[in-house]
ZAMARGU-4260 file (C-alpha; in steps of 0.2 Angstrom, whole numbers, plus 5000, padded with zeros to 4 digits):
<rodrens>
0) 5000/5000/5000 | 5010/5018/4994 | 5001/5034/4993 | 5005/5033/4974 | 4993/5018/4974
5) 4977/5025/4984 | 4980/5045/4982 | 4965/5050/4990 | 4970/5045/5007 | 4985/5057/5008
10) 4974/5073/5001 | 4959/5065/5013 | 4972/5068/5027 | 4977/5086/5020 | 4960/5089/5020
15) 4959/5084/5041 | 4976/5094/5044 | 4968/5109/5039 | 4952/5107/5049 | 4964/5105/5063
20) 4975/5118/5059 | 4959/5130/5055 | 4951/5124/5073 | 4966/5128/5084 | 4974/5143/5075
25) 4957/5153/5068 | 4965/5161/5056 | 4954/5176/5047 | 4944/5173/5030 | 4959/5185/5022
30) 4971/5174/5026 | 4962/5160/5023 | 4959/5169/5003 | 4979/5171/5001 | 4983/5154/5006
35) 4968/5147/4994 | 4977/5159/4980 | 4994/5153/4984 | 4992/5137/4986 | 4983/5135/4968
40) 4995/5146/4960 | 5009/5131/4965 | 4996/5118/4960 | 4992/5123/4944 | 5012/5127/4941
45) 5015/5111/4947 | 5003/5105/4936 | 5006/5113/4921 | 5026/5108/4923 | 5021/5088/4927
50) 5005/5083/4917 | 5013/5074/4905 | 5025/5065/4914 | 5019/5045/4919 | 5023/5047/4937
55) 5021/5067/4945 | 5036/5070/4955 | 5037/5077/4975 | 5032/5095/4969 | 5016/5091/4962
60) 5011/5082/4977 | 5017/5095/4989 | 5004/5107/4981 | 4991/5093/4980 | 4991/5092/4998
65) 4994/5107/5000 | 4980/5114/4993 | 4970/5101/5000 | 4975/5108/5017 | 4971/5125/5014
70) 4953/5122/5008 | 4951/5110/5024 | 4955/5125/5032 | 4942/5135/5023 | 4930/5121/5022
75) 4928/5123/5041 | 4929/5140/5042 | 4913/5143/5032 | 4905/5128/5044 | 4909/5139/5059
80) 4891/5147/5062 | 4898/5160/5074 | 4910/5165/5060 | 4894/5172/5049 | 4890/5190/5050
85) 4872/5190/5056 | 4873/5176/5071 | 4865/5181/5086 | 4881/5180/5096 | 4885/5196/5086
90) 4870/5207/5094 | 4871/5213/5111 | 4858/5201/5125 | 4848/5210/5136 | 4841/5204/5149
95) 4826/5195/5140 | 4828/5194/5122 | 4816/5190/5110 | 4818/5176/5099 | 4811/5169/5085
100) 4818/5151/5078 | 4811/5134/5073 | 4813/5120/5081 | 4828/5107/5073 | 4825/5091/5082
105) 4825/5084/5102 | 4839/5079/5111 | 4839/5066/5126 | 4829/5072/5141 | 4833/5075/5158
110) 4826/5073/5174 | 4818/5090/5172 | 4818/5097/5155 | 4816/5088/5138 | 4830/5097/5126
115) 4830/5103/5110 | 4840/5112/5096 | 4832/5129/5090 | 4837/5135/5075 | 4837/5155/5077
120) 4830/5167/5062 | 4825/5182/5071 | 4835/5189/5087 | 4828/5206/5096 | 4819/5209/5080
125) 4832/5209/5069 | 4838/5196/5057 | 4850/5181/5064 | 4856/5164/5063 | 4864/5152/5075
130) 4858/5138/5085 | 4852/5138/5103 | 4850/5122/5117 | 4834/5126/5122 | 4827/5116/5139
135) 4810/5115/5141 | 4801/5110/5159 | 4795/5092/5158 | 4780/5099/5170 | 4774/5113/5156
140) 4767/5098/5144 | 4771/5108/5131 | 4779/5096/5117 | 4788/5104/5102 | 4791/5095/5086
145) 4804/5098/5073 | 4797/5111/5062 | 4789/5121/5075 | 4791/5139/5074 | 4791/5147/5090
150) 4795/5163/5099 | 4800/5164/5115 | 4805/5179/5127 | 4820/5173/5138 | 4836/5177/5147
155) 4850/5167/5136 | 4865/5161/5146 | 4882/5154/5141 | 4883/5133/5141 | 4896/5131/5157
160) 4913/5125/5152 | 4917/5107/5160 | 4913/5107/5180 | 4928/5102/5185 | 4945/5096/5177
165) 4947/5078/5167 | 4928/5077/5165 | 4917/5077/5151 | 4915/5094/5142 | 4898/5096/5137
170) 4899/5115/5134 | 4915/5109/5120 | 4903/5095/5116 | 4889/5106/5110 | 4902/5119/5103
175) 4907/5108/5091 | 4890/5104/5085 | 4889/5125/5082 | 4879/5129/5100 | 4884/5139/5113
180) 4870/5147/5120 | 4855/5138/5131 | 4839/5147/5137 | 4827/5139/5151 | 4811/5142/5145
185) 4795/5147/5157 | 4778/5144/5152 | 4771/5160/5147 | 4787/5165/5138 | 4782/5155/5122
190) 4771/5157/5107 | 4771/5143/5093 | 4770/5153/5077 | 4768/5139/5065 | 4773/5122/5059
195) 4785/5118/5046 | 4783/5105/5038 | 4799/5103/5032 | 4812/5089/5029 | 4813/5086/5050
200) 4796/5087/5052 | 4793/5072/5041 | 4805/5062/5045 | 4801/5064/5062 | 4784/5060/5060
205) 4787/5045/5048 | 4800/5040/5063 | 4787/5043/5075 | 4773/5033/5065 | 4785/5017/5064
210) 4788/5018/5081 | 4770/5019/5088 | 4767/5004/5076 | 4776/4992/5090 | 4762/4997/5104
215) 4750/4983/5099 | 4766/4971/5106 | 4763/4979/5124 | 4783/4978/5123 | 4791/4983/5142
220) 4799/5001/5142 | 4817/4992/5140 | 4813/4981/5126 | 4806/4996/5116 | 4819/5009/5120
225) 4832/4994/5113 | 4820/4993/5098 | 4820/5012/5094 | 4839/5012/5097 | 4842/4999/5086
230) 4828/5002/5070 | 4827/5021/5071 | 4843/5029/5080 | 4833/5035/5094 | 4842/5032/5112
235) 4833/5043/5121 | 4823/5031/5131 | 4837/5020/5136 | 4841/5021/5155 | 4858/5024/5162
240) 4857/5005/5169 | 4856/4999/5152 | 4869/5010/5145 | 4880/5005/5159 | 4879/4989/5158
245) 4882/4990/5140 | 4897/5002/5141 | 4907/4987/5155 | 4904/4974/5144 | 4914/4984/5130
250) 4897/4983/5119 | 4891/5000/5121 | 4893/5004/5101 | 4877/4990/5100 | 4866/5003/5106
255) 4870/5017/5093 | 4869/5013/5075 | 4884/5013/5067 | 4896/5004/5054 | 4891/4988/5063
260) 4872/4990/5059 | 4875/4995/5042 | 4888/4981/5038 | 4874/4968/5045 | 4862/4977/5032
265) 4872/4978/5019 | 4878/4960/5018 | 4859/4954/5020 | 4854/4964/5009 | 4868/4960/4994
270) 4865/4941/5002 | 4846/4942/4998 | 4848/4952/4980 | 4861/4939/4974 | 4849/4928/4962
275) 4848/4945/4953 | 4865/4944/4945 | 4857/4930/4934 | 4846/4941/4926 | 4849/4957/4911
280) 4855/4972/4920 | 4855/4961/4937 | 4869/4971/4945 | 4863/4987/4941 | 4847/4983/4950
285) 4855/4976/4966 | 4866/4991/4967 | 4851/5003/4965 | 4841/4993/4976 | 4855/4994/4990
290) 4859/5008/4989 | 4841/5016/4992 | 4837/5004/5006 | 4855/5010/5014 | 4851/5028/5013
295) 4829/5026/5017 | 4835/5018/5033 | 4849/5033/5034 | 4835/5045/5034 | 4822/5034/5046
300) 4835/5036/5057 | 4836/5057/5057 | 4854/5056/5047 | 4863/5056/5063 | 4884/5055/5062
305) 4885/5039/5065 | 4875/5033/5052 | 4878/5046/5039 | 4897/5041/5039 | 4893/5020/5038
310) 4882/5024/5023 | 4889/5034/5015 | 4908/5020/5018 | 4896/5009/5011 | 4888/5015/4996
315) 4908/5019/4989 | 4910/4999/4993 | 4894/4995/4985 | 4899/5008/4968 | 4918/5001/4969
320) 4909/4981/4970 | 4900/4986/4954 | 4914/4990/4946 | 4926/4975/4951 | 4936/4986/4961
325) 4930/4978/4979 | 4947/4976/4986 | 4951/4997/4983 | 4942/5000/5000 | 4954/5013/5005
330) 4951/5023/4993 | 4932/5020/4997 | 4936/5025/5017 | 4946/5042/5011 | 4932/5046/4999
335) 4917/5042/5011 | 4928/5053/5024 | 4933/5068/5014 | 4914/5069/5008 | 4906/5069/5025
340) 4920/5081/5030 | 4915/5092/5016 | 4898/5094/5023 | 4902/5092/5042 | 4921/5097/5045
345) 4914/5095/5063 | 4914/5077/5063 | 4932/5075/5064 | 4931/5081/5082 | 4916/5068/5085
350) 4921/5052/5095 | 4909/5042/5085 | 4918/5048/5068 | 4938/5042/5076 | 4929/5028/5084
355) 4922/5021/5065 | 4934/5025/5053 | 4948/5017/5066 | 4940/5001/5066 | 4935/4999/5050
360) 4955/5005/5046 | 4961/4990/5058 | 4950/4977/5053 | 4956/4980/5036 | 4971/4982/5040
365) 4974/4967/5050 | 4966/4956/5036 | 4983/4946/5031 | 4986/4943/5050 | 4969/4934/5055
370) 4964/4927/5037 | 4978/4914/5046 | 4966/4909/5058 | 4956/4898/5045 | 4961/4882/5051
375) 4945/4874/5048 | 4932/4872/5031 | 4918/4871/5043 | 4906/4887/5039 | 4900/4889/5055
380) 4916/4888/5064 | 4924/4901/5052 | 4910/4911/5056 | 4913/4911/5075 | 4932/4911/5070
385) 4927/4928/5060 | 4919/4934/5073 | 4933/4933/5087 | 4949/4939/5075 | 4935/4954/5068
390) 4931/4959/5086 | 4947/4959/5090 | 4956/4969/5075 | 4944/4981/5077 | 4948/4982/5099
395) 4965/4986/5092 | 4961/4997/5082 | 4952/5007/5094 | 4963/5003/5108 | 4971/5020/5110
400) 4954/5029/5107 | 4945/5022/5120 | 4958/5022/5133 | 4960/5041/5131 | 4942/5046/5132
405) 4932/5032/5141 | 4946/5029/5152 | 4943/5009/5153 | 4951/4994/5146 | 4934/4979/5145
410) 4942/4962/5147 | 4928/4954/5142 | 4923/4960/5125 | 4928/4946/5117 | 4916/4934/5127
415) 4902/4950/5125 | 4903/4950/5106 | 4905/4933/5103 | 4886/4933/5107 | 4880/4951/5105
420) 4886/4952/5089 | 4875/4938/5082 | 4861/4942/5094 | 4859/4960/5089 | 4862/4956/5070
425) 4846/4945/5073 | 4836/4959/5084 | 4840/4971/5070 | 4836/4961/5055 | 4819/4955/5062
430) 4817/4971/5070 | 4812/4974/5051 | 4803/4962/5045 | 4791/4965/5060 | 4790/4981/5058
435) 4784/4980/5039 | 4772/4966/5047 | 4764/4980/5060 | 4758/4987/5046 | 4753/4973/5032
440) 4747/4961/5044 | 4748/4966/5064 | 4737/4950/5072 | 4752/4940/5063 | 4761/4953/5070
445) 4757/4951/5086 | 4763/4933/5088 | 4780/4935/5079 | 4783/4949/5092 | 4786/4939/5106
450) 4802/4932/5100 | 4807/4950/5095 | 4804/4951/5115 | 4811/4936/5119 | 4829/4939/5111
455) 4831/4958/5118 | 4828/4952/5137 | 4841/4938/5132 | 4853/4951/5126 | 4851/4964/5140
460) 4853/4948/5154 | 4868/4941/5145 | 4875/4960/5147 | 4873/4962/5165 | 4876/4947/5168
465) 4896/4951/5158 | 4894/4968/5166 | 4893/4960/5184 | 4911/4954/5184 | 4920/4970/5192
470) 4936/4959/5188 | 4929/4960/5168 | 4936/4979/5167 | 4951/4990/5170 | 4944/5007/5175
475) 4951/5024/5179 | 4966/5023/5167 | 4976/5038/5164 | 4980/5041/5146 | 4984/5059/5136
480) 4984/5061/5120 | 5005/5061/5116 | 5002/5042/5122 | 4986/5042/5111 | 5001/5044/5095
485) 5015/5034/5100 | 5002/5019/5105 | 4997/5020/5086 | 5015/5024/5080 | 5019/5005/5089
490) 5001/4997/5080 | 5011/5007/5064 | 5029/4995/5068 | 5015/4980/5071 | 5010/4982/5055
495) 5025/4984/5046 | 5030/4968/5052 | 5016/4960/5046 | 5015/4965/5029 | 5035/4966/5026
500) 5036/4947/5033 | 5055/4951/5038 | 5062/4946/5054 | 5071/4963/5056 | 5056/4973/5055
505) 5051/4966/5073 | 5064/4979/5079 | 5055/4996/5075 | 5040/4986/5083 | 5051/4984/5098
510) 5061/5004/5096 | 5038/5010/5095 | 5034/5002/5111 | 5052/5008/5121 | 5043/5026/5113
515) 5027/5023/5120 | 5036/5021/5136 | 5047/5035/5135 | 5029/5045/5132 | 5022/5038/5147
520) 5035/5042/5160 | 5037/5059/5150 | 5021/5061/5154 | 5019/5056/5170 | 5035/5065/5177
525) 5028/5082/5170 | 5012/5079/5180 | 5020/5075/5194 | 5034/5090/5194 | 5017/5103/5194
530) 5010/5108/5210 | 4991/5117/5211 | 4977/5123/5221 | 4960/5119/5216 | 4944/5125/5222
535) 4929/5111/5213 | 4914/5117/5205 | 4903/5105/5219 | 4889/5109/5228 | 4896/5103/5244
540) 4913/5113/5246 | 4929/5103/5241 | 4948/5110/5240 | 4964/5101/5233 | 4981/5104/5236
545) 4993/5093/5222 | 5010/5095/5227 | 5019/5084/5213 | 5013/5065/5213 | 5004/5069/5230
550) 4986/5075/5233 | 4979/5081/5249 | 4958/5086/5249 | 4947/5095/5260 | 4931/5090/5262
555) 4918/5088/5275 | 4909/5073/5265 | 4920/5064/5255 | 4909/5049/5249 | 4898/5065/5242
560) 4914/5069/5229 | 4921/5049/5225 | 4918/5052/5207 | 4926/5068/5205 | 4942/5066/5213
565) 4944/5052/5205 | 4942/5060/5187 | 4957/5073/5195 | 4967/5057/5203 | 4966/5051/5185
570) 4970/5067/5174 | 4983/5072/5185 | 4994/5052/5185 | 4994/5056/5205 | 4997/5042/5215
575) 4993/5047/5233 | 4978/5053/5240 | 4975/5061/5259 | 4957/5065/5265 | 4956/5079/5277
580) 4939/5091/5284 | 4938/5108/5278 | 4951/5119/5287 | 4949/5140/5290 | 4967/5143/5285
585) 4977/5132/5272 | 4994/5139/5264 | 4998/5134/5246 | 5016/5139/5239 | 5018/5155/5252
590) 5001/5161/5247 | 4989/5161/5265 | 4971/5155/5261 | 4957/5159/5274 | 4943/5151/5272
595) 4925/5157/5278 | 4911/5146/5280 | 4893/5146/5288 | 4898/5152/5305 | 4908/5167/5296
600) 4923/5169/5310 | 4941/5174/5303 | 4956/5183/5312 | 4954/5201/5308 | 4974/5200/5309
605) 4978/5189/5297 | 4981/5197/5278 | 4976/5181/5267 | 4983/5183/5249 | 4965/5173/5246
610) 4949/5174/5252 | 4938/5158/5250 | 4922/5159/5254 | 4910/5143/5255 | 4892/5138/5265
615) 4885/5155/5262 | 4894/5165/5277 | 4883/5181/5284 | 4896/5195/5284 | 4900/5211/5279
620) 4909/5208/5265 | 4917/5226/5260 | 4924/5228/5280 | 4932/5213/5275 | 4939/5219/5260
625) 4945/5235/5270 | 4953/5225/5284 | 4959/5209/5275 | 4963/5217/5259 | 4965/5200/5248
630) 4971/5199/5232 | 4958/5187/5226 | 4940/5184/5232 | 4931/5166/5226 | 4917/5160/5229
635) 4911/5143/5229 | 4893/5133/5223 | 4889/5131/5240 | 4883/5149/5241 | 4868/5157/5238
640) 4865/5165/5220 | 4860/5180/5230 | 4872/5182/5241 | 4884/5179/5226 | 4878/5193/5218
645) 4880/5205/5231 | 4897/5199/5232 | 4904/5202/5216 | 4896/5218/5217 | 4904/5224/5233
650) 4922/5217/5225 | 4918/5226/5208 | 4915/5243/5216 | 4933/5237/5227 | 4940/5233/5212
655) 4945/5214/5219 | 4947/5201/5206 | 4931/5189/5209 | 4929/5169/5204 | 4912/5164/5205
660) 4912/5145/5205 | 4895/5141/5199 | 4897/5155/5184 | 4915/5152/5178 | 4919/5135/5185
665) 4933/5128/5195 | 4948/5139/5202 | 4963/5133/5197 | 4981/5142/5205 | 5000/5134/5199
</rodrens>
């Protein structure tokens, strides 16, 4: 495999430099136009200089890829919605705005609110675009659909950044998907203008018409959140149990359609079309035929990421199948990748996108290597055979991935999938069929859905019961993302030396792992050589003092804060932990912090560099400012928002920097 042989794959990765480049260094839309004119001007001199020749030279594919990166760059600078002139973010927010939008489509509810994506058009009476998260109370009843043109009259607040370091960033999360704002709505604040009835609105309410068509089974809430997961995309339903259990057992990508649902579809559906090829313009049937079933499931589904990018992989393996070129699938991957990207440039950042195209790359990859495992003519045990060396070509492929964000290692996958995989290729092919009967013939229906039932309690008892063994995962891993490279710089070496078939290449196999190992020690020793306070963004007060490999927290209610010291235990490679109550005074690297909870007693004497204040203390806040005179005033979540408010007042007007916890997040001093 040379980049002479499957060029797209080195323009494709241009392509995702530039997005990279664009996201991290935002360079302006004038210097984006030179480079674009630059860049061309070389490519068509490069060109111009080479097109006659058999094979171009370096130059020419210099300014390919360059080129390639530079409209990468642009590509995602056009997709950037805050980037266009009229966006809401542009405007100045009062203290209730008036907006107008229609409604996109629903996100997965909470406890409180159902979510949803509103699509801004009008913003303070003037025109705007943008997008907004938009929670409405569950208690209201009021239930929006997409299509639904509202207008609503609300304060708009900033998404908060993450809670507290090493945790999940929603508010990045929802910024890569062009949102940045949410509004709480309130009951009389909204009027529905009208309904759309646009592309959304139908595909939601064909969505919602197949999904109803599974009531007459009386399924239980479990079974039919697994069946609107599965059929039509929609995980909204499914409880956290469920997920869990799913997410231990190293099966979780079951309950998101993906490339795995779409293979299963795709070789049933090229199975069941094969007496075709028999017949006059045979093959141009089956490949119309799959691919509209492919991409009519795609849009059952509400076009989501996931099932836009394994769609789209497999339409170019369907198109390249036609033309007897079936084995050029990297050239199919690149394509199907710099297509999506064109339109999305966003999904390179997504973890379902990385998660995909890695496996699929590895199980590829590692073809030559487990294609040796076909020790026996029996169709049933290569399938089982199939199935293990798959599974596990696409595990190593994703090894890294995984281990950076989700922070486990499931030692039980193999035993998971060797079950699921079948299981759930069943549940989602039957799935279909049933549905088509709710409709042509539901007392027939009826009967057949009872082993619909019957399978998806199998599946989800198998899962908890591999999800039980606490032994069956490695949890808590640290892992950054310099490990992330040198892991898939050795899988590079493991590769090299599979396809090279020389003994010597095992060496660069072993220099990749003595690098990986470098990378984590470098790692490691940098985290433990920094020091740093920390004030959490918690509703029950906590404070950590890191002083190299060692962490100290204070705390009255430790059990309360498990979970979030143990994402900070994790991020920072720390190997020591001391629990300790909640002190008045604590020094950090010469710096005096005093600390003034609910009783609100301090020494008058003592000049504190800091001044902390957590459990709503009644004090005068200014006489301390006067006496005290700190540097630096926080305030924790465990305040009142009044009494918050008062406060940054009082150090506004006394000119004292002020860190509200619940507003800008955690404190963090080096």
């Amino acid at each position: 495999m040379t980049p002479l042989k499957f060029p797209l794959i080195g323009i494709t990765i241009s392509f995702i430099i530039g997005i990279i480049l664009q996201e991290y260094a935002a360079f302006s839309l004038s210097f984006l136009f030179y480079g674009i004119l630059i860049s061309a001007v070389l490519f068509g001199f490069a060109w111009f200089k080479n097109h006659n020749a058999l094979i171009q030279n370096s130059s020419f594919g210099f300014a390919t890829y360059l080129l390639s990166a530079t409209l990468g760059m642009f590509t995602y600078f056009v997709h950037v919605d805050k980037n266009a002139a009229n966006h809401y973010s542009k405007q100045t927010f009062e203290t209730t705005n008036a907006i107008k939008g229609i409604i996109q489509t629903a996100l997965k509810p909470n406890e409180r609110y159902v979510k949803y994506v509103l699509e801004i058009n009008g913003f303070n009476k003037k025109n705007a675009s943008g997008k907004i998260l938009l929670y409405v109370p569950k208690q209201s009843k009021i239930v929006l659909q997409s299509g639904t043109e509202i207008s609503i009259n609300e304060s708009i607040y900033p998404i908060p950044k993450a809670y507290n370091p090493y945790q999940f960033d929603y508010a990045n999360y929802l910024e890569k998907q062009n949102i940045g704002h949410q509004i709480y709505l309130k009951n009389s604040s909204i009027k529905i203008i009208k309904q759309h009835q646009n592309f959304n609105y139908f595909i939601e309410k064909l969505r919602n018409t197949l999904s109803d068509s599974f009531t007459i089974h009386h399924f239980d809430a479990k079974t039919k959140a697994i069946i609107d997961a599965l059929l039509l995309g929609q995980r909204v339903a499914i409880d956290k149990a469920t997920i869990t259990d799913y997410s231990n057992a190293g099966v979780i990508h079951i309950l998101a359609i993906s490339g795995l649902h779409i293979s299963i579809l795709y070789f049933f559906l090229v199975f069941l079309l094969k007496p075709l090829k028999s017949f006059r313009f045979g093959k141009e049937i089956e490949l119309l035929l799959v691919l509209f079933v492919l991409w009519l499931f795609a849009f059952l589904t509400g076009l989501p990421a996931s099932v836009t990018r394994a769609v789209t992989l497999f339409s170019f393996i369907s198109v390249g199948t036609y033309f007897n070129q079936s084995k050029a699938i990297y050239n199919a991957m690149a394509t199907s990748a710099l297509l999506i990207l064109l339109f999305s440039p966003n999904a390179i950042f997504d973890i379902g996108f990385q998660l995909s195209y890695a496996a699929v790359l590895s199980i590829v990859l590692f073809q030559p290597f487990y294609k040796k495992f076909h020790i026996s003519q029996n169709k049933i045990a290569l399938y089982f055979i199939d199935l293990i060396t798959v599974s596990m070509a696409a595990q190593i492929g994703v090894l890294p991935l995984s281990l950076y964000y989700f922070n486990q290692l499931p030692l039980l996958f193999l035993l998971a999938n060797i079950v699921i995989i079948p299981l759930s290729s069943f549940v989602l092919l039957y799935g279909i069929v049933l549905l088509i009967f709710n409709f042509v013939a539901p007392e027939f229906s009826i009967y057949l859905g009872k082993l619909l039932s019957f399978s998806i309690r199998l599946m989800n008892d198998y899962i908890h019961w591999i999800a039980h063994f606490k032994s069956g995962i490695i949890t808590n891993i640290s892992f950054s993302v310099v490990m992330v490279c040198t892991l898939y710089l050795v899988l590079t070496a493991l590769l090299f030396w599979i396809y090279a078939k020389k003994n010597n290449a095992l060496i660069y196999v072993v220099l990749t792992l003595f690098v990986f190992q470098l990378s984590y020690l470098g790692v490691k020793w940098n985290e433990n050589e920094s020091s740093e306070f920390l004030v959490f963004n918690e509703k029950q007060s906590l404070i950590a003092i890191k002083n190299q490999q060692n962490v100290i927290v204070y705390t009255n209610d430790f059990n309360k804060h498990k979970e979030t010291v143990r994402h900070y235990l994790r991020g920072t490679f720390s190997d020591s932990l001391a629990v300790f109550p909640m002190q008045n005074v604590l020094v950090y690297n010469q710096k005096r912090i005093l600390i003034i909870d609910s009783i609100g007693i301090y020494q008058i004497k003592l000049k504190p560099d800091i001044v902390l204040l957590i459990q709503n203390p009644k004090i005068n806040l200014d006489r301390l400012i006067k006496t005290a005179q700190p540097k630096v005033i926080i305030a924790d979540k465990s305040n009142y928002k009044n009494s918050i408010k008062c406060w940054e007042a009082t150090c506004r007007k006394a000119k004292i920097p002020f860190h509200a916890i619940a507003e800008k997040g955690f404190y963090r001093l080096k």
